[in-house]
C-alpha positions as CSV (number, residue, x, y, z in Angstrom):
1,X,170.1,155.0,138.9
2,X,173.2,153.7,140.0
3,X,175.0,150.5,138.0
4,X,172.1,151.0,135.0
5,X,173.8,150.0,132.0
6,X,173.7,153.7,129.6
7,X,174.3,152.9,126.5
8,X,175.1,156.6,124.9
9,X,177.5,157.4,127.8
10,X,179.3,153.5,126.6
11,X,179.3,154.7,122.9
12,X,180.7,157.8,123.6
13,X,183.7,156.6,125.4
14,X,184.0,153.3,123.2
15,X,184.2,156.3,120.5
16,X,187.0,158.4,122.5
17,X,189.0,155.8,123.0
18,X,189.2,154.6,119.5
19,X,190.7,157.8,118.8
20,X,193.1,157.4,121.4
21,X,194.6,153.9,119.2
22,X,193.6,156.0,115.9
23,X,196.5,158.6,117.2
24,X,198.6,156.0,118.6
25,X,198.8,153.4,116.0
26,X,199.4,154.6,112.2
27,X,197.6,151.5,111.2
28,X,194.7,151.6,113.1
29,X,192.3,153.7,110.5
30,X,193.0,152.2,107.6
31,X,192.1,148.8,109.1
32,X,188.5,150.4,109.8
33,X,187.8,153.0,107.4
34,X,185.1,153.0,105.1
35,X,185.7,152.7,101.5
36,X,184.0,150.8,98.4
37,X,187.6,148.7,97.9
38,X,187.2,147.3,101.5
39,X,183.6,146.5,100.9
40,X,184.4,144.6,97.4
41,X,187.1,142.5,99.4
42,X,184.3,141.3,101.4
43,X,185.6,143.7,104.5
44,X,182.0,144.4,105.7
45,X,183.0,145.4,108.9
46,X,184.1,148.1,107.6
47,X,180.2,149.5,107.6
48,X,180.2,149.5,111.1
49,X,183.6,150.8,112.4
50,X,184.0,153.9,110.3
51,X,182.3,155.3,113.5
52,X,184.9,154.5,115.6
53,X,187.4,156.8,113.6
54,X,187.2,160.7,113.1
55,X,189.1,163.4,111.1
56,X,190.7,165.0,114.4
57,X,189.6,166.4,117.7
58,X,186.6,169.2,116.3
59,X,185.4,166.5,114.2
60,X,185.3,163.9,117.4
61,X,184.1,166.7,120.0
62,X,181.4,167.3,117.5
63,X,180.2,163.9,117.0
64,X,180.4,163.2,120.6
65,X,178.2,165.8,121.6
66,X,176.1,165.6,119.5
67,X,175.7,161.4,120.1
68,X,175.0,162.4,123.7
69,X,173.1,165.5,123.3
70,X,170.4,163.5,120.9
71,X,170.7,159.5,121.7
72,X,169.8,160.5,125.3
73,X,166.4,161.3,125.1
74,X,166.1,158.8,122.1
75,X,167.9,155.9,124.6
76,X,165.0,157.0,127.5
77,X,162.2,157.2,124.6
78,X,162.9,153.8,123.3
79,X,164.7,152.0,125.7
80,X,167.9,150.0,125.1
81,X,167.2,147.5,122.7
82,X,164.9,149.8,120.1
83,X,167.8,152.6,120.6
84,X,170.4,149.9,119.5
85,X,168.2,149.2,116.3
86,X,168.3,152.7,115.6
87,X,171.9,153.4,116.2
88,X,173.0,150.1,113.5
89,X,170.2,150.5,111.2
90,X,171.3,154.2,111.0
91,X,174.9,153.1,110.6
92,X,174.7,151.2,108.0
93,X,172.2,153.3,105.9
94,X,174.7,155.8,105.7
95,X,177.5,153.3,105.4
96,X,175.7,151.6,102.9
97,X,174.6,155.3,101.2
98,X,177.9,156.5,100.9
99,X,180.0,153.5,99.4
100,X,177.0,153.2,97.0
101,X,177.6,156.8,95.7
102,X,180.8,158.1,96.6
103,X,183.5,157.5,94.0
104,X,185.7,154.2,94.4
105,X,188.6,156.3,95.8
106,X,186.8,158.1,98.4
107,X,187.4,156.6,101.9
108,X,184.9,157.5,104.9
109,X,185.6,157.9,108.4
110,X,183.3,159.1,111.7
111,X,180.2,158.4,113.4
112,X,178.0,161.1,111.7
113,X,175.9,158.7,109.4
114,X,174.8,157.1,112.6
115,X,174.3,160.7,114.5
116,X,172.2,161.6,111.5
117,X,170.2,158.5,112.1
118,X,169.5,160.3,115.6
119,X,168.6,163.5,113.9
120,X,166.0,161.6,111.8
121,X,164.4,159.3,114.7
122,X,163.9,162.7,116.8
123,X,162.6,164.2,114.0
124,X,159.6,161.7,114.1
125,X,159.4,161.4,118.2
126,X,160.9,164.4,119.2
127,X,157.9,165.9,121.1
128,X,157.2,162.5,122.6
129,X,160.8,162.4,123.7
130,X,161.0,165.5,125.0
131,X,162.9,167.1,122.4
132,X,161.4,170.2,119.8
133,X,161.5,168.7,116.5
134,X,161.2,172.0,114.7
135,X,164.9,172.7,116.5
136,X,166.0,169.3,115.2
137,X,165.2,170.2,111.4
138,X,167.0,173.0,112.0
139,X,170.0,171.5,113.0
140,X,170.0,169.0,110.2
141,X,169.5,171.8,107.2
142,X,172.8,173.4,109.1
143,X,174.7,170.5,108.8
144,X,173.6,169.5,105.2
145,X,174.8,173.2,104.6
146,X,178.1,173.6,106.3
147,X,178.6,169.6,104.6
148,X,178.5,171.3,101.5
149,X,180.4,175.0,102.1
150,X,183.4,172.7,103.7
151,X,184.2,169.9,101.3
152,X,185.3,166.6,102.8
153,X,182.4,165.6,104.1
154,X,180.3,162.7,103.3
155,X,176.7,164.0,102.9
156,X,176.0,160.8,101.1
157,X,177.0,158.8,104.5
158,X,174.8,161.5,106.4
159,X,171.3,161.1,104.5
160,X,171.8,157.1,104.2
161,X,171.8,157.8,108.1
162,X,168.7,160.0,108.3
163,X,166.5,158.6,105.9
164,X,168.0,155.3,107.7
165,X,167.0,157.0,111.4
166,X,163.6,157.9,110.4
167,X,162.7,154.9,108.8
168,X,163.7,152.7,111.8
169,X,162.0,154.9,114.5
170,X,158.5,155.5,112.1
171,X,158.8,151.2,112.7
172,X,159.3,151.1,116.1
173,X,157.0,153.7,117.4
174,X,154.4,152.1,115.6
175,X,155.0,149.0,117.2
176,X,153.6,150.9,120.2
């Protein structure tokens, strides 16, 4: 349907082009990134807009895809105000998740807490949606795993997501 607001396909480019000023301006990511200092300053915005930074272009091509790839059916499923619900109430579990547990120096940055979110609302709906959920579960034990083999990555950020994401959708599905 022509002119339909989508709100994946927004996010996604909202997303790129926050890169774009993250390469372009040195300043830009430390204004946004997430860290426990910002968060005692009273800097709460900073639980939101670490998903507008990334770690370079795998780790944005990566998120990216996988934002479309799972908040599509998720977006059809719920519609666009229960698919915004999930996307911040993910966010900010993981946000919340890892400033709670990492240590004070660690700094978080990327959109994956929220993308877990996804992974834990399909996980529930995931049939209903249109989506295998046995693929999804998959997919998540992968991550977890290659979170771990790599370093640097924020597992705590990306189970505050999916416990976040799967909380949230059990909620809203019932509501049906």
């Amino acid at each position: 349907m022509k002119g339909k607001l989508n709100i994946t396909k927004l996010l996604v480019n909202v997303i790129a082009i926050c890169y774009i000023f993250q390469l372009t301006f040195l300043s830009f990511q430390s204004l946004l990134w997430l860290s426990s200092s910002g968060i005692e300053r009273g800097e709460y915005y900073r639980l939101f807009t670490v998903a507008l930074l990334h770690g370079g272009l795998w780790h944005l091509a990566f998120n990216l895809l996988a934002l479309y790839a799972l908040g599509t059916p998720l977006e059809n499923y719920f519609g666009k105000g229960r698919y915004l619900l999930i996307l911040f109430f993910s966010l900010i579990c993981g946000s919340t998740l890892s400033v709670l547990l990492n240590p004070a120096y660690v700094y978080s940055i990327g959109a994956s807490g929220m993308i877990f979110g996804l992974f834990g609302a399909l996980a529930l709906v995931g049939e209903k949606a249109g989506v295998e959920w046995r693929l999804i579960l998959i997919i998540v034990g992968l991550n977890f795993a290659i979170g771990f083999v790599l370093g640097g990555v924020d597992w705590r950020g990306h189970l505050g997501g999916l416990i976040g994401g799967a909380l949230i959708a059990l909620v809203l599905n019932r509501r049906d």
